[in-house]
C-alpha positions as a printed NumPy array, in Angstrom:
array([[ 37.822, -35.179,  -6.566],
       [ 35.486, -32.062,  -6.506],
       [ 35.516, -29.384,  -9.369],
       [ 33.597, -26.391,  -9.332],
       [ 31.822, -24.396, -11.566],
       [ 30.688, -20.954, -11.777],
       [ 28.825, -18.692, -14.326],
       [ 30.352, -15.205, -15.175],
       [ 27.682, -12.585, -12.917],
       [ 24.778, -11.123, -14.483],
       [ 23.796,  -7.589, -14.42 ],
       [ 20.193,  -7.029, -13.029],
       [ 18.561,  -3.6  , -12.927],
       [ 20.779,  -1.558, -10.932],
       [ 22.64 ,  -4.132,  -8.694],
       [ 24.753,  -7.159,  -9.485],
       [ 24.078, -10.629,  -8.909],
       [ 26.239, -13.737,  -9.457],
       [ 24.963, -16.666, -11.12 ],
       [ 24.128, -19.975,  -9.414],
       [ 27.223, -21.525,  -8.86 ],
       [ 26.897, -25.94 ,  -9.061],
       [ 29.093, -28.151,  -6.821],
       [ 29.852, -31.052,  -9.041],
       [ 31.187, -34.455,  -7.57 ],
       [ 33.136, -36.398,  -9.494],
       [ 34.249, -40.496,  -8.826],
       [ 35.294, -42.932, -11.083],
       [ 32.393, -45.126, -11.432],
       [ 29.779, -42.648, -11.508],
       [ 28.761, -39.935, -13.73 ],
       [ 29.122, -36.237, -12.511],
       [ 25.746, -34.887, -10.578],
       [ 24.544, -31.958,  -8.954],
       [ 25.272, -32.018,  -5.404],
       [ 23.896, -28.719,  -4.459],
       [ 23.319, -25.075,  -5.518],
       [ 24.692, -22.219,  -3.971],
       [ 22.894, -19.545,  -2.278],
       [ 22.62 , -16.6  ,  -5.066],
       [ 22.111, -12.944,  -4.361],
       [ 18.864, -11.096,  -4.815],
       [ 18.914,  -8.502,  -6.71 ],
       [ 17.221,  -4.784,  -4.657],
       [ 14.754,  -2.758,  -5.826],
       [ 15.87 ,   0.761,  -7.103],
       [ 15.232,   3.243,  -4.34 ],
       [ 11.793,   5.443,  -4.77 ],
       [ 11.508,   8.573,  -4.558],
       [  9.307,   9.446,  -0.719],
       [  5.637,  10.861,  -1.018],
       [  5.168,  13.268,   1.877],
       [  2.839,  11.508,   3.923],
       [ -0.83 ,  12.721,   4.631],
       [ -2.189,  13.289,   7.846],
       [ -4.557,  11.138,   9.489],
       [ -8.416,  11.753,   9.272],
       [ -9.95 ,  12.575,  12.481],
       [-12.295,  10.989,  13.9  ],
       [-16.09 ,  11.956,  13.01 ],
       [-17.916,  14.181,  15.619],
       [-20.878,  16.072,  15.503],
       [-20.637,  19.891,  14.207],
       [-17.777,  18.742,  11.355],
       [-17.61 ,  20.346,   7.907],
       [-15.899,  17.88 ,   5.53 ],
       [-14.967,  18.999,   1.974],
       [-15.907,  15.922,  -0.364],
       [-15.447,  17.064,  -4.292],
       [-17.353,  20.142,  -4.526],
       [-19.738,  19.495,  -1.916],
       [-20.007,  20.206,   1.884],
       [-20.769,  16.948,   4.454],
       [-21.764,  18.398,   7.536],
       [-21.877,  15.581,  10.771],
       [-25.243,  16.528,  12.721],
       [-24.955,  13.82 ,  14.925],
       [-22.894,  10.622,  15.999],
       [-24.364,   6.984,  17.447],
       [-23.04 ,   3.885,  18.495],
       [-22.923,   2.687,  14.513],
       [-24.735,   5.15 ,  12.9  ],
       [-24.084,   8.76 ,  11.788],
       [-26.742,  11.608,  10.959],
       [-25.198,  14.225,   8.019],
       [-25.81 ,  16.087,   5.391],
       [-24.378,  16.367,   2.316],
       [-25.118,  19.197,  -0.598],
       [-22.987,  22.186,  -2.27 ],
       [-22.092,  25.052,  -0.269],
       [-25.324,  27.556,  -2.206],
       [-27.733,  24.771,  -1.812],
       [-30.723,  25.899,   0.71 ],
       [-33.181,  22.756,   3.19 ],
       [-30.688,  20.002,   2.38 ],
       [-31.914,  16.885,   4.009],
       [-30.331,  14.388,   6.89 ],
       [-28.876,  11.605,   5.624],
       [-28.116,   8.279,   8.148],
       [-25.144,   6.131,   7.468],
       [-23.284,   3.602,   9.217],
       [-20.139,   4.719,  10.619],
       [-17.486,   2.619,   9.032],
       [-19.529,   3.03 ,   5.644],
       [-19.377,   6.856,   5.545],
       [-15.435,   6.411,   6.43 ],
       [-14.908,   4.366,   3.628],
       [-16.515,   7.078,   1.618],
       [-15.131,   9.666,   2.635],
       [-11.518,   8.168,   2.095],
       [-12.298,   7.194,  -1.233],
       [-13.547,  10.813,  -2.721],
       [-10.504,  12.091,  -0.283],
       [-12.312,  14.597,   2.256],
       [-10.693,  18.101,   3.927],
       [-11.703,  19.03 ,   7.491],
       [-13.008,  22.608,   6.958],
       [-14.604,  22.998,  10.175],
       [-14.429,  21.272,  13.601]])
């Protein structure tokens, strides 16, 4: 003999899920036991709204003007792994050259969220 039992279904965040449901065997000489769960539903995550996606950066080449915050980083020249730039406000006059690995300045320039200007 085999009686099962369910739960009434539980309300979770915007969908509906039943509860576990337990198949119960039942003999005469032993007492009833778990024989196994049943598979439950997962419950989906509301839908979010879409950001509009940003475009790529390009890759770094000499004679690029990148915005970074209020200042100007301007790529003089581009190695195997390292980078030559500089990097002052727009009004400032001699700035010097700056060197950089490649995958460092990147990561920088992600970060503080650079704007090709030029190049």
């Amino acid at each position: 003999m085999t009686a099962i039992m369910t739960a009434k279904k539980k309300v979770v965040g915007s969908t509906i899920r039943p509860a576990k449901v337990a198949v119960k065997k039942v003999t005469k000489l032993s007492a009833p036991r778990l024989v196994r769960p049943a598979t439950v539903l997962k419950a989906t995550p509301a839908v979010k709204a879409a950001k509009p996606a940003r475009l790529p950066m390009k890759p770094l080449a000499a004679g690029q003007v990148w915005l970074v915050g209020d200042a100007h980083l301007k790529v003089e020249m581009m190695g195997k792994l390292l980078v030559h730039y500089k990097l002052a406000k727009p009004s400032a006059v001699r700035t010097p050259t700056s060197i950089a690995g490649i995958t460092t300045l990147l990561k920088f320039m992600k970060k503080s969220k650079a704007v090709l200007i030029q190049g």
